[in-house]
N, CA, C and O atoms as a printed pandas DataFrame, in Angstrom:
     atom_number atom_name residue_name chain_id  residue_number  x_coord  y_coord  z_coord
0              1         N          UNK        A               1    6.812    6.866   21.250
1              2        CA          UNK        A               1    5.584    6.258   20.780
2              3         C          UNK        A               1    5.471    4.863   21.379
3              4         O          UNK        A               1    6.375    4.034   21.482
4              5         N          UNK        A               2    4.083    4.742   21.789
5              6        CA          UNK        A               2    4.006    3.321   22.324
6              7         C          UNK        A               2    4.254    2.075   21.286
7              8         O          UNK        A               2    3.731    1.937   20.180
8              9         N          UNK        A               3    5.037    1.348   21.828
9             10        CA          UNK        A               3    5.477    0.144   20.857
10            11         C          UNK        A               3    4.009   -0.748   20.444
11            12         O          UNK        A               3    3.951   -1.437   19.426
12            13         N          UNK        A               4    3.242   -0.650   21.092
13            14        CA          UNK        A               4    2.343   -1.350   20.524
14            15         C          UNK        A               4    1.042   -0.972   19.425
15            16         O          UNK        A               4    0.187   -1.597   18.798
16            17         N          UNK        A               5    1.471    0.459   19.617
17            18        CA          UNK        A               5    0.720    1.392   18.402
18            19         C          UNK        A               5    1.225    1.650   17.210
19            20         O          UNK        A               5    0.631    2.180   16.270
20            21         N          UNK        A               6    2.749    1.132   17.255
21            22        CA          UNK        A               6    3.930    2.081   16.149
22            23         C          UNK        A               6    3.644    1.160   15.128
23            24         O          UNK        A               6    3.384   -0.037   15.249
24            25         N          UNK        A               7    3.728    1.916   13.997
25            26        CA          UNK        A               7    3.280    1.366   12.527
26            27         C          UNK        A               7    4.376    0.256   12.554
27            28         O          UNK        A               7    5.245   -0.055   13.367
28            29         N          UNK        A               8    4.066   -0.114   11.595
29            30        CA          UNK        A               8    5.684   -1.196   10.933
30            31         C          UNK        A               8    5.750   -0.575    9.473
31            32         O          UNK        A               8    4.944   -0.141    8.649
32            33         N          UNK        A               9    7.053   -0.744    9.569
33            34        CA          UNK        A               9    7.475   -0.283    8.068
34            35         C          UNK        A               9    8.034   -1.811    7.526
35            36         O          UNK        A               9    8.610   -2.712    8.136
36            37         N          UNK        A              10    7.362   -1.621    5.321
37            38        CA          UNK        A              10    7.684   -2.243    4.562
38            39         C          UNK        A              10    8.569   -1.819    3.617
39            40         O          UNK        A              10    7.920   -0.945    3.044
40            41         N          UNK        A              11    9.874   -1.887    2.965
41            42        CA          UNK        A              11   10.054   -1.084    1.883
42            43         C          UNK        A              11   10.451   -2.418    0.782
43            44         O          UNK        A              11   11.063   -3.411    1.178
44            45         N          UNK        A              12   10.006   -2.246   -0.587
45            46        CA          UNK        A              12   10.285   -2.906   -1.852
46            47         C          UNK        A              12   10.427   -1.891   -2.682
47            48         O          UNK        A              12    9.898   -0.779   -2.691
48            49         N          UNK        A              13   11.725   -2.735   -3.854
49            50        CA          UNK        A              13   12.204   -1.964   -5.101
50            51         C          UNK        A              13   11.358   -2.429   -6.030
51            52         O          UNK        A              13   11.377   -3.580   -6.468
52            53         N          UNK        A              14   10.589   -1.546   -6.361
53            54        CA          UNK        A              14   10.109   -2.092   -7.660
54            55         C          UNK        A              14   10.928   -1.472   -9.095
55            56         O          UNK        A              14   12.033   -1.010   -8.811
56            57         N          UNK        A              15   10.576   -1.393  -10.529
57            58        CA          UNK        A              15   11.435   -1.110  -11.423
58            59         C          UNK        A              15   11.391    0.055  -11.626
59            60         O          UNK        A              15   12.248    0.756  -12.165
60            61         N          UNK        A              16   10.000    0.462  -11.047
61            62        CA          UNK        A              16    9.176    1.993  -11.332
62            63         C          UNK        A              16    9.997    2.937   -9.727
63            64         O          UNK        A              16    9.973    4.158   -9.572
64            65         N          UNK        A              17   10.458    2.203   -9.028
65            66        CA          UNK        A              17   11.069    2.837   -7.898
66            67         C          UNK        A              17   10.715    2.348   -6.527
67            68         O          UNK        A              17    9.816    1.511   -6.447
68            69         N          UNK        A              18   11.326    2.776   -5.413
69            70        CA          UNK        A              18   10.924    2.377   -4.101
70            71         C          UNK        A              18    9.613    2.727   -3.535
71            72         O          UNK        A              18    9.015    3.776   -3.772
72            73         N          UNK        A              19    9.130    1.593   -2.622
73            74        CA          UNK        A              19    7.854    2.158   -2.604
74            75         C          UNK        A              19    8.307    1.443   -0.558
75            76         O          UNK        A              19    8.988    0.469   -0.235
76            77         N          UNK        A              20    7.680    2.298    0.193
77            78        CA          UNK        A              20    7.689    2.592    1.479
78            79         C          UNK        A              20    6.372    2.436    2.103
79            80         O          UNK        A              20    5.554    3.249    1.671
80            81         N          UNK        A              21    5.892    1.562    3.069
81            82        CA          UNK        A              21    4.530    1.470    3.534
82            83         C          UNK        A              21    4.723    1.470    5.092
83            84         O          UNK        A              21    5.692    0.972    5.665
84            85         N          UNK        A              22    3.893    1.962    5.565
85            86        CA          UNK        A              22    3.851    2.028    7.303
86            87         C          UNK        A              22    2.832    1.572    7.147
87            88         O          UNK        A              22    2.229    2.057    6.189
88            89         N          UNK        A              23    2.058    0.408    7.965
89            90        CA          UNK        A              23    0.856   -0.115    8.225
90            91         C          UNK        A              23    0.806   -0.310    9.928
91            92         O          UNK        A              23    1.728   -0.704   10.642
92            93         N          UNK        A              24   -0.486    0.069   10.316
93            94        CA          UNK        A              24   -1.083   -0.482   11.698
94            95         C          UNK        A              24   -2.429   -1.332   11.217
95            96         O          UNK        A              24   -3.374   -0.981   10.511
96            97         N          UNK        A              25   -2.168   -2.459   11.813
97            98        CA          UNK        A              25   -3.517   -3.305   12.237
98            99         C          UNK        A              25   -4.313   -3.265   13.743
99           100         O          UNK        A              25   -3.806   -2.920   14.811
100          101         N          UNK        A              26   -5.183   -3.549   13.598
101          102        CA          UNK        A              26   -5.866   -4.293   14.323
102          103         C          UNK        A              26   -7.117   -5.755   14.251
103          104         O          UNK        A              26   -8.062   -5.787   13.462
104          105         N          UNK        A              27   -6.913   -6.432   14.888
105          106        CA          UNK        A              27   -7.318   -7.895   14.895
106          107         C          UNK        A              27   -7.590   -8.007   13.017
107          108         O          UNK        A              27   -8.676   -8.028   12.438
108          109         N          UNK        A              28   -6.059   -8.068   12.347
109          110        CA          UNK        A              28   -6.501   -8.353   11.104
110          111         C          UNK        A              28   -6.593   -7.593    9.907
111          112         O          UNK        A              28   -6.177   -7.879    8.784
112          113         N          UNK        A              29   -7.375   -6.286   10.425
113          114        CA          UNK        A              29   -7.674   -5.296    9.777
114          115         C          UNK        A              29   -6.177   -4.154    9.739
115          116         O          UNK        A              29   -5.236   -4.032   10.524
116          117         N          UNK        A              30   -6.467   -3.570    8.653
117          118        CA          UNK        A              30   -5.802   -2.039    8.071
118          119         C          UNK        A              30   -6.311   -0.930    8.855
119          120         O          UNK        A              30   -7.251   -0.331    8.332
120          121         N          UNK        A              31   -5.908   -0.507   10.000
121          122        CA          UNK        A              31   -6.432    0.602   10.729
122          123         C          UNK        A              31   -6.136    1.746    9.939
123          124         O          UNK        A              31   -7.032    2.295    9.297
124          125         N          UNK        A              32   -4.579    2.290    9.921
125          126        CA          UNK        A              32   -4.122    3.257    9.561
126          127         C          UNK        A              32   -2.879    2.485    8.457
127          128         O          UNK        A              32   -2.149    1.514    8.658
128          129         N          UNK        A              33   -3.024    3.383    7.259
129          130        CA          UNK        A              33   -1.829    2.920    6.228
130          131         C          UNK        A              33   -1.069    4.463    5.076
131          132         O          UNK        A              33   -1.572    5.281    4.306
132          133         N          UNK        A              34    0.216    4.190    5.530
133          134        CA          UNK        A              34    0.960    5.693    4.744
134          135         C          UNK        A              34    1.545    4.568    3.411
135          136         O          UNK        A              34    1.801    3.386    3.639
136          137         N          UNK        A              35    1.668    5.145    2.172
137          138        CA          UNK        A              35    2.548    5.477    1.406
138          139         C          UNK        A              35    3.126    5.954    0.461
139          140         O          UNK        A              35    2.597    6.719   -0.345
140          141         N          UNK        A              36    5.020    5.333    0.402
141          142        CA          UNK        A              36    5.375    6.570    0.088
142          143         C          UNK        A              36    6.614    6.320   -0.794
143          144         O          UNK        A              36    7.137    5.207   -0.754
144          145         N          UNK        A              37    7.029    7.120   -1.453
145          146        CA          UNK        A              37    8.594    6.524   -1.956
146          147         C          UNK        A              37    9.021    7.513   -3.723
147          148         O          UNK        A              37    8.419    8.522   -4.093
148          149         N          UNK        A              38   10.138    6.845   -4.473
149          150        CA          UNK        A              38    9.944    7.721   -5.560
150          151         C          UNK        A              38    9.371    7.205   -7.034
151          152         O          UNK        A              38    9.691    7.498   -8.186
152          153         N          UNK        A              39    8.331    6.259   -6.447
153          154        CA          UNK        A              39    7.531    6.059   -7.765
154          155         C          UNK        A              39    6.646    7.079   -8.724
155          156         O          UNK        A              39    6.381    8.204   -8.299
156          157         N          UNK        A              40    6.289    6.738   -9.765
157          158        CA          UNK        A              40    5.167    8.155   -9.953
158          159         C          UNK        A              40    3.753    7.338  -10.989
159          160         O          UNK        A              40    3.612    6.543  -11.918
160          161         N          UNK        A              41    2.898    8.239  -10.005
161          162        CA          UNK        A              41    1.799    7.911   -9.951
162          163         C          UNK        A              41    0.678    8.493  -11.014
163          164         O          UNK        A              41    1.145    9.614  -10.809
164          165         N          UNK        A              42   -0.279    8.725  -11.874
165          166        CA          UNK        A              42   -0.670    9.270  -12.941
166          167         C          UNK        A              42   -2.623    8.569  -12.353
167          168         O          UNK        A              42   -2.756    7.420  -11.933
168          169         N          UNK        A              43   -3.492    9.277  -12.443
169          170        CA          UNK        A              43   -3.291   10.776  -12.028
170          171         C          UNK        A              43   -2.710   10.713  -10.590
171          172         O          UNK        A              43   -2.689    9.661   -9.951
172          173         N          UNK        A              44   -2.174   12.056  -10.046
173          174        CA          UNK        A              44   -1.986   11.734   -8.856
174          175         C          UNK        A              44   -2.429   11.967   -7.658
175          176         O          UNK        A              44   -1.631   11.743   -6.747
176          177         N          UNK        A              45   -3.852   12.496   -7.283
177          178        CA          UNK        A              45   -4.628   12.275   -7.175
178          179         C          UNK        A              45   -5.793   11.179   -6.422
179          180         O          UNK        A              45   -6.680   11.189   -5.569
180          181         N          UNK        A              46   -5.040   10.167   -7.476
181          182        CA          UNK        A              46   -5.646    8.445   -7.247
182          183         C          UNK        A              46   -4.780    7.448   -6.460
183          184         O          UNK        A              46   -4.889    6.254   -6.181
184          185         N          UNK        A              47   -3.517    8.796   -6.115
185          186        CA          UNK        A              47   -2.989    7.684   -5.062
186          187         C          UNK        A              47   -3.488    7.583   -3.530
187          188         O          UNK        A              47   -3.284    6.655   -2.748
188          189         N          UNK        A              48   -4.315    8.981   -3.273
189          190        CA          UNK        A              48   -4.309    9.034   -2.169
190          191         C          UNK        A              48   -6.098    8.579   -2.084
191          192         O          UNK        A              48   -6.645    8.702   -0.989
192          193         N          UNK        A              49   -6.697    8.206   -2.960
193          194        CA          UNK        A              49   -7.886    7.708   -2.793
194          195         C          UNK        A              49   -7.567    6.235   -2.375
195          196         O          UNK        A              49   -8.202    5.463   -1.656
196          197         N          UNK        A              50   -6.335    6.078   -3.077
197          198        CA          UNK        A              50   -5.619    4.339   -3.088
198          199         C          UNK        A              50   -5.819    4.021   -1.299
199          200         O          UNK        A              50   -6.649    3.419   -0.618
200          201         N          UNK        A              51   -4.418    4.885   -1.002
201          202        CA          UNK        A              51   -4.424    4.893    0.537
202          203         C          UNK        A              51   -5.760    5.127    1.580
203          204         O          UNK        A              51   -5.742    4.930    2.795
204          205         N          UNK        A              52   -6.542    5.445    1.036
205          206        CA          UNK        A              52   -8.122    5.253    1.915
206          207         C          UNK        A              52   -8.642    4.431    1.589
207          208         O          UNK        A              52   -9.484    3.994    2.374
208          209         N          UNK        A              53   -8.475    3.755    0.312
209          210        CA          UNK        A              53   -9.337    2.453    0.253
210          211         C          UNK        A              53   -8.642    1.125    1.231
211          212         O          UNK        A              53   -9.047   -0.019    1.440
212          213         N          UNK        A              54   -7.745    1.673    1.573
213          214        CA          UNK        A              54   -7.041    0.204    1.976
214          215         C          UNK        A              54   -7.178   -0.066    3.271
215          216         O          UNK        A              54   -7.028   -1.181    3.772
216          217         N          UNK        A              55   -7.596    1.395    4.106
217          218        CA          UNK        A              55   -8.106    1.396    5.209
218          219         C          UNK        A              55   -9.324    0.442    5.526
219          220         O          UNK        A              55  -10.356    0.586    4.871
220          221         N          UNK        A              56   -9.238   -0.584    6.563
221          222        CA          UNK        A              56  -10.303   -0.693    6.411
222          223         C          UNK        A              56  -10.513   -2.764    6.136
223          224         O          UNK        A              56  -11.367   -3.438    6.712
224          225         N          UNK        A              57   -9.422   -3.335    5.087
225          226        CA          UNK        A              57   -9.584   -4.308    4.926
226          227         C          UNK        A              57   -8.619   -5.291    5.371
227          228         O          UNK        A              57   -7.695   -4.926    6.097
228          229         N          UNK        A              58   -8.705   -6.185    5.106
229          230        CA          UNK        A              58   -8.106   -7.459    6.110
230          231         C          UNK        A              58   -6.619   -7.390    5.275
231          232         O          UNK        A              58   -6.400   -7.294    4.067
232          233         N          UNK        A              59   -5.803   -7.471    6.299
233          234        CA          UNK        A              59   -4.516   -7.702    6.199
234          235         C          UNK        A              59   -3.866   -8.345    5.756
235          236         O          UNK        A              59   -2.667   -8.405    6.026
236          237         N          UNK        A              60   -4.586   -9.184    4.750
237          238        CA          UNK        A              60   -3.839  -10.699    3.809
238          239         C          UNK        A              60   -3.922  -10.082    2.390
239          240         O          UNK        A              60   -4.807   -9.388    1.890
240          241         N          UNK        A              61   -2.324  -10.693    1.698
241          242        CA          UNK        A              61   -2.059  -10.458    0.434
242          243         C          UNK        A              61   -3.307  -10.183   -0.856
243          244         O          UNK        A              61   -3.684   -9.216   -1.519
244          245         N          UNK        A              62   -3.614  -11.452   -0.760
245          246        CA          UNK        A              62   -4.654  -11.315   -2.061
246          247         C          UNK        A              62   -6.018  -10.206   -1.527
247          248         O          UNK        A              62   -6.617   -9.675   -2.462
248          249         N          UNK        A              63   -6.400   -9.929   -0.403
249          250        CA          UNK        A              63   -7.083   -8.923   -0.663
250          251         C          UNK        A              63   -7.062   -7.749   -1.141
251          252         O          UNK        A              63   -7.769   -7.138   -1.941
252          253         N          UNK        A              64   -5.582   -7.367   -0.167
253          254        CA          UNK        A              64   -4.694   -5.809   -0.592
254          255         C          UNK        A              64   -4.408   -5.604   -1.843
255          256         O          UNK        A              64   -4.347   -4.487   -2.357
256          257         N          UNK        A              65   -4.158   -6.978   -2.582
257          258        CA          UNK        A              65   -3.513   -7.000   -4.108
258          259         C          UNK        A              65   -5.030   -6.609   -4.766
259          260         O          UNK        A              65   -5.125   -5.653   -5.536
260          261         N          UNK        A              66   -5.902   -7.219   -4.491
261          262        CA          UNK        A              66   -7.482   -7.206   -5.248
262          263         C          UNK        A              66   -7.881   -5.788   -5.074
263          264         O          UNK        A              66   -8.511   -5.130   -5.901
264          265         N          UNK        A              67   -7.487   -5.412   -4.008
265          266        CA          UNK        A              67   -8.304   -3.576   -3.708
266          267         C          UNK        A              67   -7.237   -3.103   -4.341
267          268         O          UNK        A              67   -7.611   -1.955   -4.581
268          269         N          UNK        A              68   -5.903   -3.220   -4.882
269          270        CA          UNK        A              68   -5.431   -2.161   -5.081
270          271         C          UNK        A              68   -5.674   -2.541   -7.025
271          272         O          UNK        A              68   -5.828   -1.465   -7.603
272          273         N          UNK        A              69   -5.707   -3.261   -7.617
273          274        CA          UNK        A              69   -6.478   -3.629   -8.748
274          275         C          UNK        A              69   -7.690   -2.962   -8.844
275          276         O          UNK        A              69   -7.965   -2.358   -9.880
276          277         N          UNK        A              70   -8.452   -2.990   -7.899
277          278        CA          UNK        A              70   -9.623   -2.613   -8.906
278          279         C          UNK        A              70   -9.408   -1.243   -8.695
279          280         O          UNK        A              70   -9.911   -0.521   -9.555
280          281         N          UNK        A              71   -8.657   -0.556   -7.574
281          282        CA          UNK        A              71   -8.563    1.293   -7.937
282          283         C          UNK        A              71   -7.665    1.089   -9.395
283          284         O          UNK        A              71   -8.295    1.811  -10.168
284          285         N          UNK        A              72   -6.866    0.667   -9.948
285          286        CA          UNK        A              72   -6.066    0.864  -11.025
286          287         C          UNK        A              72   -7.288    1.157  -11.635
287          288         O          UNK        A              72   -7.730    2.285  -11.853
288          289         N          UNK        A              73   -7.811    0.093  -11.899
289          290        CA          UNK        A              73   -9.101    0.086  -13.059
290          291         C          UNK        A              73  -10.061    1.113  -12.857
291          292         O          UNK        A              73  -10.341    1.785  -13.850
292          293         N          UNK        A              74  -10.679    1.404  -11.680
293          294        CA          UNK        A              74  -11.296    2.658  -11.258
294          295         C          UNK        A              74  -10.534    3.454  -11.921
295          296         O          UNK        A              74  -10.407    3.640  -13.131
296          297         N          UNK        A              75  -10.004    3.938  -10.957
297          298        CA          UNK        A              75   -9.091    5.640  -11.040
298          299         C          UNK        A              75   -8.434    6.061  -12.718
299          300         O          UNK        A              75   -8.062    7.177  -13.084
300          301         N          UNK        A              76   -8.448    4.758  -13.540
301          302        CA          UNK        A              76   -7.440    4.693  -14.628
302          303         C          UNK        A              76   -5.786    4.812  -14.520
303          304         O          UNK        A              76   -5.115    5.457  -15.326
304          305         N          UNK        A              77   -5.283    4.138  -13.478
305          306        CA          UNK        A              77   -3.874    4.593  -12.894
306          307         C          UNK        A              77   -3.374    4.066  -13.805
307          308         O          UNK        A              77   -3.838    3.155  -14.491
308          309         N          UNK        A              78   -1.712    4.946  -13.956
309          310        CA          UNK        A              78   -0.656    4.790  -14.339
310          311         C          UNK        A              78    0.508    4.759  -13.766
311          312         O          UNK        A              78    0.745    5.693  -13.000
312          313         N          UNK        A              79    1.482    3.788  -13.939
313          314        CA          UNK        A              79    2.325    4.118  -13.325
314          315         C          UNK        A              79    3.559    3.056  -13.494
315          316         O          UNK        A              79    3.565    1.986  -12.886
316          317         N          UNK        A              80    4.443    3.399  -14.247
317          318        CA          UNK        A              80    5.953    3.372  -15.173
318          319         C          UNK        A              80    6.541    2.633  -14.126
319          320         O          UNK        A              80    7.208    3.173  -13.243
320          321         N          UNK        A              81    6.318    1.386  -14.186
321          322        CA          UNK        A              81    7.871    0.396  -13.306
322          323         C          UNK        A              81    6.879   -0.058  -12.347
323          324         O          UNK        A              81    7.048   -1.053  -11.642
324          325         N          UNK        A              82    6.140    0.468  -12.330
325          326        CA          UNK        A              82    5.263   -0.180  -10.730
326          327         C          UNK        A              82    3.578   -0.705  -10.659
327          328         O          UNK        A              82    2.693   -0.184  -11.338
328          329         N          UNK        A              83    3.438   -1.437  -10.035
329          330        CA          UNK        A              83    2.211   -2.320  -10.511
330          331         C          UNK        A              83    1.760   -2.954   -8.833
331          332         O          UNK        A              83    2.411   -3.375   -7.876
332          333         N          UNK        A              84    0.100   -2.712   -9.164
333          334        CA          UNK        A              84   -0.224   -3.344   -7.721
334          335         C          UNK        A              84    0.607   -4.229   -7.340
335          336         O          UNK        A              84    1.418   -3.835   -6.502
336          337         N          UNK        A              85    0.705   -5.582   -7.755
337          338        CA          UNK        A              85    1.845   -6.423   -7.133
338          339         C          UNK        A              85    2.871   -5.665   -6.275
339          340         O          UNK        A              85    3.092   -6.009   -5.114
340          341         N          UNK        A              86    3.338   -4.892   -6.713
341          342        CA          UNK        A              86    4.646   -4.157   -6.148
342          343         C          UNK        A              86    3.815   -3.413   -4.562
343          344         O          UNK        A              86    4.198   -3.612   -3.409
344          345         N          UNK        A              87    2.887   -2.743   -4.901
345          346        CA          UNK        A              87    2.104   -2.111   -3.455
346          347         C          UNK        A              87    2.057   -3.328   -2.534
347          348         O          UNK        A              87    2.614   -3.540   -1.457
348          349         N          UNK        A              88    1.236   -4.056   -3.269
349          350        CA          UNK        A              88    0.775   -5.343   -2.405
350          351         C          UNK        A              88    2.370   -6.161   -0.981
351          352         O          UNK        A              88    2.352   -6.656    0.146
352          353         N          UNK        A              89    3.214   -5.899   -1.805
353          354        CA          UNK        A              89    4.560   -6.465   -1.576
354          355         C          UNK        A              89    5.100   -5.438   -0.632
355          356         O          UNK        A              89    5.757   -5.814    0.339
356          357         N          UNK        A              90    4.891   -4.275   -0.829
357          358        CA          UNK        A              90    5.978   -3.502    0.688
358          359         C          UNK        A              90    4.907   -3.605    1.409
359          360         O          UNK        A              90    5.360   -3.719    2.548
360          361         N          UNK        A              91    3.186   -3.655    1.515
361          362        CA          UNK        A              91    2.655   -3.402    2.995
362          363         C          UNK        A              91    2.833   -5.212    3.269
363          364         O          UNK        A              91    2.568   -5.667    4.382
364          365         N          UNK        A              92    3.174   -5.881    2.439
365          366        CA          UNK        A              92    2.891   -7.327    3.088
366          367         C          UNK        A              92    4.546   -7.188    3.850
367          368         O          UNK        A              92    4.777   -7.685    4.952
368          369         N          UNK        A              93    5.263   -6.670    3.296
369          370        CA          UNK        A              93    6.612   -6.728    4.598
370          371         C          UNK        A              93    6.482   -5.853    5.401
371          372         O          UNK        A              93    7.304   -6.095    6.285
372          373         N          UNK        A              94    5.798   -4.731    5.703
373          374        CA          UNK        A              94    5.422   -4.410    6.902
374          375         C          UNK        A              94    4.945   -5.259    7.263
375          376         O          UNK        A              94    5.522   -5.564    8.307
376          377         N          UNK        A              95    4.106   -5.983    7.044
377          378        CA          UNK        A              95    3.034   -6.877    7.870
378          379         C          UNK        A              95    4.036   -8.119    8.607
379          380         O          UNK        A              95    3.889   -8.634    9.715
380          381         N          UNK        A              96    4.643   -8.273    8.008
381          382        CA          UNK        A              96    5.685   -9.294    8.478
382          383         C          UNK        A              96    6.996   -9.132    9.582
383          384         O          UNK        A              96    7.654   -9.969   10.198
384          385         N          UNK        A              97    7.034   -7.800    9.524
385          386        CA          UNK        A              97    8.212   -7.434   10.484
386          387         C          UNK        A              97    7.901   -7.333   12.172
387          388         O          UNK        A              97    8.810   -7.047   12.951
């Protein structure tokens, strides 16, 4: 894979479990974003609406943290040990590596 296409990987422990992010940017933006790990998600369902919303927006903390907030509140998510903060935190160490 071309090195300049290859995702970066983030991984953080949260209490609810590991959570795993591959992110690609471009100028800024969330092109393509996976994740993954053994948290659990309620419904589940709303995780993968999660992962399309994120497509799409600018690559800095407080936005990612803000979109992934308001799907909680949308979707009605649940989820035991783990909390946007925690999402927000493995794609921001992808972003960093």
């Amino acid at each position: 894979m071309d090195e300049a296409i290859k995702p970066k990987q983030g991984l953080h422990k949260s209490k609810g479990g590991l959570i795993r992010s591959f992110v690609k940017t471009e100028n800024g933006i969330i092109k393509d974003i996976s994740i993954s790990g053994d948290f659990f998600m309620f419904p589940e369902d709303a995780f993968f609406r999660m992962v399309q919303e994120l497509q799409g927006i600018h690559a800095i903390r407080e936005d990612i943290e803000r979109k992934i907030q308001e799907i909680y509140i949308k979707e009605k998510i649940q989820s035991p040990g783990t909390f946007p903060a925690d999402f927000a935190e493995s794609i921001m160490k992808a972003l960093e590596v």
